[in-house]
N, C-alpha and C positions, 0 to 999 in steps of 0.2 A: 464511714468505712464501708465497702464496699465488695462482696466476690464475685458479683455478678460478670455473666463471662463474656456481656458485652462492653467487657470496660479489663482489660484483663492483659496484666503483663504478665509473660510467662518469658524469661531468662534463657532457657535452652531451644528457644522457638526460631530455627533459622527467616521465617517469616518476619520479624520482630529485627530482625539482625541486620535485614536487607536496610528496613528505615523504621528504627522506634521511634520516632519524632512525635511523628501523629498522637502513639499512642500516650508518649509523655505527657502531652498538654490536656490530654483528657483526663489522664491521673492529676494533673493539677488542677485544673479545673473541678474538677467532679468527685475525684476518689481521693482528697491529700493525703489519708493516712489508707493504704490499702493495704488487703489481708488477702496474701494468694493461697485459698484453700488446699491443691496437690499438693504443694511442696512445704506448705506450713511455714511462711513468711513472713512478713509486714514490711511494708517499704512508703518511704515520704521522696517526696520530689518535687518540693518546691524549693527554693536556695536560702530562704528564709529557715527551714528546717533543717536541710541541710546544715547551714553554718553553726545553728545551736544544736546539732547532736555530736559531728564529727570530734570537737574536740573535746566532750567529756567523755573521754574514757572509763569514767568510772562508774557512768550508768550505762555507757553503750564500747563495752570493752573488747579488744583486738586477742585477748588471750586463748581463743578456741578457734584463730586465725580472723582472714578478711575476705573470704569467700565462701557465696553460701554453702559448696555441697562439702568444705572443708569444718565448717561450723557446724554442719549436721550431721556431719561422722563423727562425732567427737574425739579424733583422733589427737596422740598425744602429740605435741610440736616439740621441734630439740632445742632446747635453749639458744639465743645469740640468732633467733629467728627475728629478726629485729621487729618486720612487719606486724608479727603475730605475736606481739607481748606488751605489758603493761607496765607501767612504773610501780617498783623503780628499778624492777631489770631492765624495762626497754631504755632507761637515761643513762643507766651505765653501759650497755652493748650498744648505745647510739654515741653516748662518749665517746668511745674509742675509735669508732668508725671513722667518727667526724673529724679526727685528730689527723686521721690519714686521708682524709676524703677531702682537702684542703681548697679554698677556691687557688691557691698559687699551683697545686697539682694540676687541677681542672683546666686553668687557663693555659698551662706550660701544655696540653696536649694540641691545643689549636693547629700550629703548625703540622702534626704530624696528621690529624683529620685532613685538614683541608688538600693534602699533599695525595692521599688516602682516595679523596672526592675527584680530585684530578686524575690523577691513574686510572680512575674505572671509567668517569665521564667522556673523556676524550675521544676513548675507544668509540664511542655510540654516535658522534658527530658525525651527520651522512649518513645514519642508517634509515633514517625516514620510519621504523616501527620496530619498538623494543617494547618488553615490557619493564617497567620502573622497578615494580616488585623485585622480579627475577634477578632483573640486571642488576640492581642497586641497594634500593632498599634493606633487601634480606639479608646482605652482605655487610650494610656499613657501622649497623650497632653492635655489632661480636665485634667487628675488628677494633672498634673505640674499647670496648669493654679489655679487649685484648692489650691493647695502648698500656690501659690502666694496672692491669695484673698484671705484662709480664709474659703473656701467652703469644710465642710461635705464631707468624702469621699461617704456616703451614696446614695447625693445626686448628685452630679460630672456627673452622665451618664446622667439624665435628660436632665442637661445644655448644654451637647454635644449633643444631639441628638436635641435639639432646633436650635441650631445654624446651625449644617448642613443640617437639613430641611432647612432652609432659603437661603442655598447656592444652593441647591439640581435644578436639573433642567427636564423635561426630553426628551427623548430622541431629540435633533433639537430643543428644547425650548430656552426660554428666562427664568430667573427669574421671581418670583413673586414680585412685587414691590405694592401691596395694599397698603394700610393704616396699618400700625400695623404688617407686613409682615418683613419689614427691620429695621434692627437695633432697632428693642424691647426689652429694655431690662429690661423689666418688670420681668422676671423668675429673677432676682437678687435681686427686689426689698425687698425678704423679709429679705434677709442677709444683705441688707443695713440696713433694721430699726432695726433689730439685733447686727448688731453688732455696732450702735449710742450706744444700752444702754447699751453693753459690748465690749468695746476694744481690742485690742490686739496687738501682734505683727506681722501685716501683712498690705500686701497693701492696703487692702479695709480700716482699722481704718487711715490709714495714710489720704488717700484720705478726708477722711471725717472730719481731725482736722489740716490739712497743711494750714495755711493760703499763699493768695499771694493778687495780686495788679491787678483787674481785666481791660480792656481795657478801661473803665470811671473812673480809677485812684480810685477805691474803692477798699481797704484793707478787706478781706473777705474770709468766706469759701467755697467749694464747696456747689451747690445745691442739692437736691436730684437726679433732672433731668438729671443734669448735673455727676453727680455719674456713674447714669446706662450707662448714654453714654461712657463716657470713660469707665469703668468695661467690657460694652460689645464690642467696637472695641477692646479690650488687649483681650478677651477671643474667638472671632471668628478670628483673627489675630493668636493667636498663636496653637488654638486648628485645623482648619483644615489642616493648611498648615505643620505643624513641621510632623503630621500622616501621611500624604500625602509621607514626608522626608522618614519616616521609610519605607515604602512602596515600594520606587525605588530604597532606602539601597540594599532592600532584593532582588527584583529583576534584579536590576545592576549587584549584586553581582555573579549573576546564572548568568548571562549570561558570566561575565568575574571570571572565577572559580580563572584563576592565580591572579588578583588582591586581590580577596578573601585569596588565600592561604597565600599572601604576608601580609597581614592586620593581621593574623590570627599568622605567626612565627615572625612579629615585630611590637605590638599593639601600639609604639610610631607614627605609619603612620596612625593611624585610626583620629586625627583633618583635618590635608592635605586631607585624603580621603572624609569626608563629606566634604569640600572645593569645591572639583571635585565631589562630587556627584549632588552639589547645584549647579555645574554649569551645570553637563552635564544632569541632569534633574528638571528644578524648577518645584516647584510643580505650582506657578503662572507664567504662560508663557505670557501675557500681560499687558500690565499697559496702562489705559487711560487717555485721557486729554481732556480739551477743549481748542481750540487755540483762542486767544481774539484777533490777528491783523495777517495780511496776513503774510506767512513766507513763505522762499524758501528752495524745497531739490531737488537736483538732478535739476534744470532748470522750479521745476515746481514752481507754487504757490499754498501754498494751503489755502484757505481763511480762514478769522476769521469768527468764527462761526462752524467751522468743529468742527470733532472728530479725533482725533488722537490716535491711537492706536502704541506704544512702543513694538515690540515684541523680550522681552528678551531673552526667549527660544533661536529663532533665533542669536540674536547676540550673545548668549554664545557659538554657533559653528560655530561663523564665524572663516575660516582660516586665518584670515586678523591678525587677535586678538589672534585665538588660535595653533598653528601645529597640524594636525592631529586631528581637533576638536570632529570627531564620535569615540574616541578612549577613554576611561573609563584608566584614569594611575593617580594610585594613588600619583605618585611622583612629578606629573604634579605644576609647580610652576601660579596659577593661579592670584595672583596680586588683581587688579583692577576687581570685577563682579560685574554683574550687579542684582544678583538674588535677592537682598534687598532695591534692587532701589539705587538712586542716588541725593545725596546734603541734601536741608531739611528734605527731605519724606523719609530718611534712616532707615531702619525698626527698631524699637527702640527696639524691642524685639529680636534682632539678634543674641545678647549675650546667651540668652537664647533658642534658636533652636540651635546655635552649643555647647552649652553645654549637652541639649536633644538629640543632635543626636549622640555626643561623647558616652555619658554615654551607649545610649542604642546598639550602635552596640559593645562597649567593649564587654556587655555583653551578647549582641545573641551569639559572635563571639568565648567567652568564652565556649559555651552550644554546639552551633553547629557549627563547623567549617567547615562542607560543606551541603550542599542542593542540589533540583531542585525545578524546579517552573514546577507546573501543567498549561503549559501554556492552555489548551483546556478549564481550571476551570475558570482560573483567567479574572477577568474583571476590565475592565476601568469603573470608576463612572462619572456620568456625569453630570458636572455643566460648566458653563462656563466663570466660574473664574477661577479653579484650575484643578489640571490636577494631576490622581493619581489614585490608585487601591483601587477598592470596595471590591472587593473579589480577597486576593491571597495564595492561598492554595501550602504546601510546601512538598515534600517530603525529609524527612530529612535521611542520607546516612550515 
């Protein structure tokens, strides 16, 4: 274990943000279990450790949330926070979810994605220089999310740009974590009382008339509270991280032109390729916990009461786990990842980012089969949860 500050991952370090790669293989190599002295941490990153801490919960628990500066406030979370709880509330608020989160729901949105991808795509044919971000990206995970609740295409961009405020950070910052800052999910409340007095076929009606069997054995429906909560972990869940997806698609893709070419004369490799895209760049590069009783990695201890920080990023190029881990191959047989987490807290919504990210590189890939990225334009945005381009401007060849 290590603090020394030649060897030193610091989380809100836009320096670190630009490329943590380097510093990851040196934590694995050198530092496996490290202890970041400011912010009073500890974090493993090798995939080996990884895959044995994520899924006990019960020494490395989600109940004080899954990010660090959320776990160091100790602030209270509202129930039906599905991310930030432990069994066996998290199996019953994941029960219910999953009952509406159907793969027949999932798949039945295909059509309207892809129709989605076509309308905006089109437009950019002939322009020789967009940015992907701006134009595309930021746009097309609210409108799926939209798909799925129920939400006005009208109104779709409001809701995304509320929630990535809330992530948004800046530069070497922390989150905001006031009163009313996180997990507000008041901007849906009006489509909840909306659609009580009109139904439909979507998740938000289901949500509001599925009965189950609450944790005091009381047969009942969702609350309204209890609505926004869940409504808004499914909509900042899938809305910044799947945008984030399309974002290292397009830049991946420039920097390895022949993977590109190969995706582009045999589009049955484009599932495989976002596989390998999600591995070789998540858009969430850490998962936190809190540790409730001493545990040992590497010789050391680390006590209960810590923060433990999971860096997935990391162990998705460990060599150990992967050959050739910094090498972008779309034919790569990746298995077992870690970019959706691991055991209960398995992203429920997974189904649904590789069907989003299917759909939508079919059809860049269809439009533009080569690019460059203005790297001098393009910029990392900076939060310190997810990890992804704010602005990336293309020149299309």
């Amino acid at each position: 274990m290590s603090t020394d500050t030649a060897i030193a991952w610091d989380p809100y370090n836009r320096t670190y943000a630009d490329d943590p790669y380097p510093i990851f293989q040196r934590l694995r190599e050198d530092v496996p279990l490290y202890y970041n002295e400011q912010y009073d941490f500890y974090a493993v990153s090798s995939f080996a450790d990884c895959e044995r801490g994520l899924p006990d919960w019960k020494t490395f628990s989600s109940a004080k949330g899954g990010i660090l500066e959320i776990i160091k406030s100790g602030i209270e979370l509202p129930p039906g926070t599905l991310i930030f709880e432990d069994p066996p509330a998290h199996d019953l608020h994941r029960k219910l979810l999953s009952r509406v989160f159907t793969p027949k729901r999932i798949g039945g949105l295909e059509p309207k994605v892809r129709d989605f991808c076509v309308r905006t795509l089109d437009p950019l044919v002939g322009a020789g220089r967009f940015d992907m971000v701006e134009a595309f990206a930021k746009e097309f995970p609210m409108r799926v999310i939209g798909m799925l609740l129920g939400i006005p295409e009208a109104d779709q961009a409001s809701i995304r740009d509320a929630g990535n405020d809330a992530l948004r950070t800046e530069g070497g910052g922390q989150m905001d974590l006031s009163e009313g800052a996180l997990l507000s999910g008041e901007v849906f409340g009006p489509y909840i009382d909306w659609r009580r007095e009109n139904p439909s076929d979507d998740l938000m009606t289901e949500l509001l008339t599925n009965e189950f069997t609450d944790e005091n054995g009381v047969t009942r429906t969702l609350t309204r509270d209890e609505i926004l909560t869940y409504v808004t972990v499914v909509a900042g869940a899938g809305n910044e991280t799947t945008g984030r997806l399309i974002g290292w698609a397009t830049s991946t893709l420039a920097k390895f032109p022949e993977a590109r070419a190969e995706l582009v004369a045999d589009p049955s490799l484009i599932p495989g390729a976002i596989e390998e895209l999600l591995r070789f760049e998540p858009p969430g590069h850490a998962i936190g916990r809190y540790v409730t009783t001493d545990v040992e990695f590497h010789g050391q201890t680390v006590p209960a009461g810590s923060t433990m920080m999971f860096i997935i990023a990391s162990a998705n190029r460990d060599p150990a786990r992967y050959p050739d881990p910094n090498t972008f191959d779309v034919r790569r047989r990746i298995g077992q990842q870690l970019t959706f987490g691991l055991g209960g807290h398995y992203c429920l919504g997974a189904a649904l980012a590789r069907l989003e990210g299917r759909v939508a590189l079919e059809e860049i890939l269809k439009r533009f089969p080569s690019w460059d990225v203005d790297w001098e334009a393009a910029k990392i945005a900076s939060t310190s949860t997810v990890r992804g381009w704010e602005s990336l401007p293309i020149v299309v060849g």
